[in-house]
N, C-alpha and C positions, 0 to 999 in steps of 0.2 A: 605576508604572501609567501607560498613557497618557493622556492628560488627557479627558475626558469631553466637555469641547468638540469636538477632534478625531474622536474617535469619531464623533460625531453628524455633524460634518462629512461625514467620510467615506461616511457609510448615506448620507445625505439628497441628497450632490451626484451619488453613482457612478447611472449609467445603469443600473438593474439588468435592463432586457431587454437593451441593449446588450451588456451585460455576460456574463450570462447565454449571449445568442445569438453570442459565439465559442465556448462548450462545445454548444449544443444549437442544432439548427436551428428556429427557432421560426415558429410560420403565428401570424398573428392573426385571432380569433374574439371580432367584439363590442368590448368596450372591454380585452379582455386577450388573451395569447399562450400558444397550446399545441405543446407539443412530446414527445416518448419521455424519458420519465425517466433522466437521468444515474446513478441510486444506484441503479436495479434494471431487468430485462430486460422488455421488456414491446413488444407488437408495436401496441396501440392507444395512442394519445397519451394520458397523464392529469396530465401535469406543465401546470400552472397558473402564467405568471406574470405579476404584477400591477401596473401601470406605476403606477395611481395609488395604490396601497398601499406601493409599493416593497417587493414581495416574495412570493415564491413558495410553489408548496403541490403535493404530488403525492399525488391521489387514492388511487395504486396502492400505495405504500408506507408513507405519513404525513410524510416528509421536507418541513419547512417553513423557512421563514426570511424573512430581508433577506441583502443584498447579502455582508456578510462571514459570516454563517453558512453562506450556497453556497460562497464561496470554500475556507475551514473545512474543508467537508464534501466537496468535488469535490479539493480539492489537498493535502487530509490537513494542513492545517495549524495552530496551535496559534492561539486568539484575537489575541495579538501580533501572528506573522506574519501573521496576514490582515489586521488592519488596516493595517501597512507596506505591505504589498502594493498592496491599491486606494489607497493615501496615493500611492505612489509612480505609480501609472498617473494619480491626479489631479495629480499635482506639487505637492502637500500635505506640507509637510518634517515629520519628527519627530525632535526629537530624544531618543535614549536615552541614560539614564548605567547605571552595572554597576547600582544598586537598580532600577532602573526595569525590566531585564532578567535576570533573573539569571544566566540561561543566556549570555550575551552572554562575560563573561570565559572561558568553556570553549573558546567558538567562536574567539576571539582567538587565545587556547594552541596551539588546533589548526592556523590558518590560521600563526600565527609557524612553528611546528614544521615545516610542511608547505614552506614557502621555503625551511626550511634543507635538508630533505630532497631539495627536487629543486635546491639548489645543490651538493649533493654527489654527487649521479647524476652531475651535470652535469661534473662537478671532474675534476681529473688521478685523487681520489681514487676515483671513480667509474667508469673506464674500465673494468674486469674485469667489473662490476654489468654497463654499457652492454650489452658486448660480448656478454656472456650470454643479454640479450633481443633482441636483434637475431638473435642465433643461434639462437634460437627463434623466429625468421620474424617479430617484431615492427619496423615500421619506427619509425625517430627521429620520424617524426610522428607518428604514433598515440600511443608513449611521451610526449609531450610534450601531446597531444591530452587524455589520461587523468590528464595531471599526475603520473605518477610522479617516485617518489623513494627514495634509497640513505638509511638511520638508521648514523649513523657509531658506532665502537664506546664515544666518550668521550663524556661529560655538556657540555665546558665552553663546548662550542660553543650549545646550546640554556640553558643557562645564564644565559651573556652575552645571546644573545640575549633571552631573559626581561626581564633587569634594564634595558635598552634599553627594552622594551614596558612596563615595571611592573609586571609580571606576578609573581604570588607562586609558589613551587615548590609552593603546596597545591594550585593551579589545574591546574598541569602535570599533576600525579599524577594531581588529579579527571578531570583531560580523557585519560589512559591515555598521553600523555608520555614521563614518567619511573615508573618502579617504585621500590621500595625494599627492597633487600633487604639484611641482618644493618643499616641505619639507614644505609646509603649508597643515596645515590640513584645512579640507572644507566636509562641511555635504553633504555625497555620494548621497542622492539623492534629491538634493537641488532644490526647488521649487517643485517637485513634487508632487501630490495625492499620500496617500501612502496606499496601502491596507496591512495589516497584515496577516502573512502566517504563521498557526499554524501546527502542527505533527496531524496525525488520533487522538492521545491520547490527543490531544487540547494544545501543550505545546508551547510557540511563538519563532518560529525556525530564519524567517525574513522579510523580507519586498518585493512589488513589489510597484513599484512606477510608475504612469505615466503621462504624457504631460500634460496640462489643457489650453483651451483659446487663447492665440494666437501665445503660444508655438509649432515651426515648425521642432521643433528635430524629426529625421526621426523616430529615436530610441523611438517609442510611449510608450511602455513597457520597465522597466530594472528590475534586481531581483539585490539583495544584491548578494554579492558573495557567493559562499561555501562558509561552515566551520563544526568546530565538532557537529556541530549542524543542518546545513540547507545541504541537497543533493537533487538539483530541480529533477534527475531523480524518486527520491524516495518520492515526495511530491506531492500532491493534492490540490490546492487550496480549501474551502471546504470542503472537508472531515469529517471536528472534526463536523461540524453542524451536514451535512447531514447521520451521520454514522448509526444514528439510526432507520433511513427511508430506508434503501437500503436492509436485508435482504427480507422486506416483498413490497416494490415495485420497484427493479431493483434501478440502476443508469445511469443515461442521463450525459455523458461525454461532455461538448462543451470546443470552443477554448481560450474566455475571462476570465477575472475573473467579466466584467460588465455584463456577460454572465449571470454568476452563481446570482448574486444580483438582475437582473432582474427576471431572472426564482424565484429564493426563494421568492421575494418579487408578485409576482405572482401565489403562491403557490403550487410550484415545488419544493418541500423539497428535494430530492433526485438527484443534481447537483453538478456535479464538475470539474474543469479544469485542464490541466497540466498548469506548470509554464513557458509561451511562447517557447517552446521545443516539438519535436514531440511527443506524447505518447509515453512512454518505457515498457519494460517487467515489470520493478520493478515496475510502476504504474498499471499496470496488475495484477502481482500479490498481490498485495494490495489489490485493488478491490477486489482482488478473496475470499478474506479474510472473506468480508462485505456481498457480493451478488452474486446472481447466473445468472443476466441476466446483462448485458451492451447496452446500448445504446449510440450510435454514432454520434452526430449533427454534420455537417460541412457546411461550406460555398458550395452553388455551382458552386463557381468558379475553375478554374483548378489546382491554391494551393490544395481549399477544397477539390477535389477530390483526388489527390494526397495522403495526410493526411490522409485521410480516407481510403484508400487500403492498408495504413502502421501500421495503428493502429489496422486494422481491426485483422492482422496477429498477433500481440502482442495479441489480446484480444482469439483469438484461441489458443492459444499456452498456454494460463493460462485457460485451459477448461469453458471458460465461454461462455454461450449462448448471440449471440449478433445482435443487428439490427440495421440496417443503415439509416440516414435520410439527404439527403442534400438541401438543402433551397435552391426557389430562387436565384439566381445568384444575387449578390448584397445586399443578406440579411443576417443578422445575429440573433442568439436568440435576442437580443435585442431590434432590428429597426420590426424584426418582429412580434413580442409581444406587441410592442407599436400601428403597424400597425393596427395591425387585434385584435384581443384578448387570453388571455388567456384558452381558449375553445375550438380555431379553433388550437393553437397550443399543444393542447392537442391529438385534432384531427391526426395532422401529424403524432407524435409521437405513435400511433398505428396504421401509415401507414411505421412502420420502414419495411423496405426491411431485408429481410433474405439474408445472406452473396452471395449463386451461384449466383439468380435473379438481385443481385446486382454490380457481377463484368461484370453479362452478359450486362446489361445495359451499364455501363460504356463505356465498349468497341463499345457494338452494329453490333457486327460483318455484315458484307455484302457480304464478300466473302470466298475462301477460303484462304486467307494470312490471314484475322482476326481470322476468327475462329480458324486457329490456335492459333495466339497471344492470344486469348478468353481463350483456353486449359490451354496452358501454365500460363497464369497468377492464372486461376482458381484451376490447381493444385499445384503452387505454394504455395498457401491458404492455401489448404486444407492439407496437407502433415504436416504443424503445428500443425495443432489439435492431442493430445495427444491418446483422445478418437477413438476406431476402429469406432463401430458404427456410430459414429456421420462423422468421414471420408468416410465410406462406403454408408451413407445418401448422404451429400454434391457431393459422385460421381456418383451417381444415378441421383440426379437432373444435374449435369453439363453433363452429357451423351447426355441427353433427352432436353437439351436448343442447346447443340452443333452441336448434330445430327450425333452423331458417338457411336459405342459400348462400355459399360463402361470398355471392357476390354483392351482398345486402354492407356485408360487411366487412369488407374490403377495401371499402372510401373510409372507411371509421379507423380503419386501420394502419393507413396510408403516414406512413413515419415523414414527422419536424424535422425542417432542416435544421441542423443542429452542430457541435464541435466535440465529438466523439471523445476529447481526450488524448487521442491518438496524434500528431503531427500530419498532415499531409493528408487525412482520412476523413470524408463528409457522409453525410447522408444520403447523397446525390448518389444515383447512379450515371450520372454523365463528368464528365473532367470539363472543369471552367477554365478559364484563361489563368487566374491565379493559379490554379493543379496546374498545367502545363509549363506556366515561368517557373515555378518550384521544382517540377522533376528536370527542366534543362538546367538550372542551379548544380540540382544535386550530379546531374550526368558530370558537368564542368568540375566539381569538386572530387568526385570520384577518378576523374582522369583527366591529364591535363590538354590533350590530343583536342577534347569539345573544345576548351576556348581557344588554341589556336584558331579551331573554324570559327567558334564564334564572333574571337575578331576582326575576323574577315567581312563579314558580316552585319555584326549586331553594335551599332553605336550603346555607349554608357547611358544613355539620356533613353533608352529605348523601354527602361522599369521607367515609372514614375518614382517621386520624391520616397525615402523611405527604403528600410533593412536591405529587398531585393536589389535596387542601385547600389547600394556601399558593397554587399556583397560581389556587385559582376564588378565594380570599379576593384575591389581591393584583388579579387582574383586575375581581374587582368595587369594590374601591379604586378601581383606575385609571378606571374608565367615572365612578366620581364624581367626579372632578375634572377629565376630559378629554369633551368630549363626543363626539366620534370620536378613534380612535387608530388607528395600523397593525401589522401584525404586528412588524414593524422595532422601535418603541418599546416594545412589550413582551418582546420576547425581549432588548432589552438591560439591563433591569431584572431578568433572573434570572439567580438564582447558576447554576454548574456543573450541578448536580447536575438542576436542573427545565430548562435548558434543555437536556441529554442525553436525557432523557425526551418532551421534545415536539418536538424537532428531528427 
């Protein structure tokens, strides 16, 4: 653990509007700062942050904190890394041993593994590897830029290396390494190109490895296994590059990872992959984190389209604006960028389709059995989107391509109650009793003035059993031994489970 001193350090010294205002632009009002909420879409300001509380509160979704819960929550990252983070922006040292971290020895494994990897690309061993991505238009810089690497076909070389780091061969395995097959160990992805797969916060989680030359494994792609470390639904190839490019010009989502190095190296800074798996919600909401628009490339073969009608609905569903582009039949970013140029497929890409136009094509209706299947798929779509308006758009234009009244289909459109993703955010447009215990929480946590009154008022036994009770018991503890407090000091007093809940 890290030491609790520290911690405190860190909340109490970091600037939290400073801080804050390189992710959002902040105006200040009064004795605090407003700005558009970073964790959801909103066109009027309701993000609150509060210099002499040290820490923030956004009206519109419920998303609250101190300094390392924004971090946390803006850079996806684990309470550890956030406090390392601002430690290291203050120049506040910490030191970690493997207990204090546990995940720390995977990451070792990975990083040893990954030297050796790209000292053998690099090697006389290496040359045929080279030769191969160069011959796929990749240059020696970009390959060196991405850190790849050649995995050789014997163990003794990552071995040695091990016992040099002191690293156990359980570590290797755990970290996706070494495999073990009939009780010999053997380097998991042996022979192949290895691309290195980093967290949005750039940390090396694992590897994806693939074929080269005249290598006929169907399995073209493999990814290291999970572990504490790597979860392909929740990773982006990419990412850690391109995160700085995506507020201010969207992200271009494609299918490879030779996808994303040809885009970059072509100067498409703002590309990223899932890890051979369809896009998920948690890659969705990730994005949502970074950018406000998404862009969709896919093959236009009947895979691609596929893929793209499913991701389309994950990319609604985390309110992002998004447009769709499917390539020639038989191409890829890749073959197509080599084809043509970087200019014309620039071109495409502000020929992206907007989502209805797009499912109406797909289908193409002719009759009346499509046009309904047209319907249905389209409000299928649309019922995702969290946003009314942006539903009540999308059924406007799918009325008007289908040729039926938008009140037809309207009920078909009528969005699942559902859990956004978001803390505090439903589907519902009315607030239930649970939404209303939850904003008097966060009201009490933001200030300590509410639970005086609440005390006055609100017996403990007033939540039923569960997070809501521990939290008004433990906050009205705290008002009795503190006479003000900030939100900061009491969200670091709660476990996991209650600070998920009022974050």
């Amino acid at each position: 653990m890290i030491p609790k001193e520290i911690i405190e350090r860190v909340r109490t010294e970091t600037d939290i509007v400073g801080l804050i205002g390189e992710y959002v632009k902040l105006k200040r009002v009064g004795r605090s700062f407003v700005g558009l909420c970073p964790f959801h879409k909103e066109k009027t300001p309701s993000f609150n942050v509060s210099p002499d509380r040290q820490a923030y509160y956004c009206f519109g979704c419920g998303q609250g904190g101190n300094a390392i819960t924004f971090i946390m929550n803006y850079e996806n990252l684990s309470f550890p890394e956030a406090v390392k983070r601002l430690a290291e922006r203050l120049g506040i040292r910490i030191s970690y041993t493997a207990q204090d971290d546990p995940t720390k020895p995977l990451v070792q494994a990975l990083e040893m593994a990954l030297k050796q990897y790209q000292d053998n690309l690099w090697s006389e061993a290496g040359i045929g590897a080279l030769q191969y991505l160069t011959g796929r238009g990749l240059s020696k810089e970009t390959v060196k830029s991405f850190g790849l690497g050649l995995v050789a076909g014997d163990v003794s070389g990552l071995l040695s290396a091990a016992r040099q780091a002191k690293l156990p061969t359980k570590v290797l395995s755990e970290a996706g390494v070494l495999g073990n097959r009939d009780e010999r160990l053997y380097p998991f992805l042996s022979g192949r190109i290895v691309f290195p797969i980093y967290s949005a916060s750039g940390k090396l989680v694992g590897f994806s490895g693939r074929v080269w030359g005249d290598d006929d494994n169907p399995a073209k792609y493999i990814n290291t296994p999970e572990s504490r470390v790597f979860k392909k639904r929740k990773t982006l190839y990419g990412l850690s590059k391109a995160r700085a490019y995506l507020r201010r010009e969207g992200v271009v989502v494609v299918e490879g990872q030779t996808d994303v190095l040809k885009l970059v190296q072509s100067g498409f800074h703002n590309v990223v992959a899932p890890l051979g798996t369809a896009f998920t919600a948690e890659q969705a909401r990730l994005l949502s984190r970074y950018a406000d628009k998404v862009t969709l490339v896919f093959d236009g073969d009947q895979a691609g389209r596929k893929a793209a009608q499913r991701a389309l609905g994950e990319v609604l569903a985390a309110d992002l604006d998004v447009g769709l582009l499917l390539l020639p039949e038989g191409e890829d970013p890749d073959s197509y960028i080599t084809a043509h140029s970087p200019d014309e497929f620039s071109r495409l890409l502000e020929q992206a389709s907007e989502p209805i136009p797009f499912l109406y094509k797909l289908v193409n209706p002719k009759g009346t059995r499509e046009r309904r299947q047209t319907a249905e798929l389209m409000t299928s779509v649309i019922r995702k989107a969290p946003d009314r308006l942006r539903r009540e758009l999308y059924l406007d234009e799918a009325a008007e391509l289908i040729g039926v009244d938008r009140s037809v289909l309207a009920p078909m459109a009528r969005p699942e109650e559902r859990d956004t993703g978001v803390p505090g955010r439903t589907s519902k447009n009315c607030i239930g009793i649970g939404d209303l215990e939850e904003r008097l929480l966060r009201m009490m946590i933001q200030d300590a003035e509410y639970v005086r009154l609440a005390k006055e008022k609100l017996p403990v036994d007033f939540f039923p059993e569960g997070p809501k009770r521990e939290l008004l018991a433990m906050l009205y503890d705290f008002s009795a031994e503190h006479e003000g407090f900030n939100a900061g000091q009491v969200l670091d007093l709660m476990g996991p489970e209650l600070r998920r809940r009022v974050s």
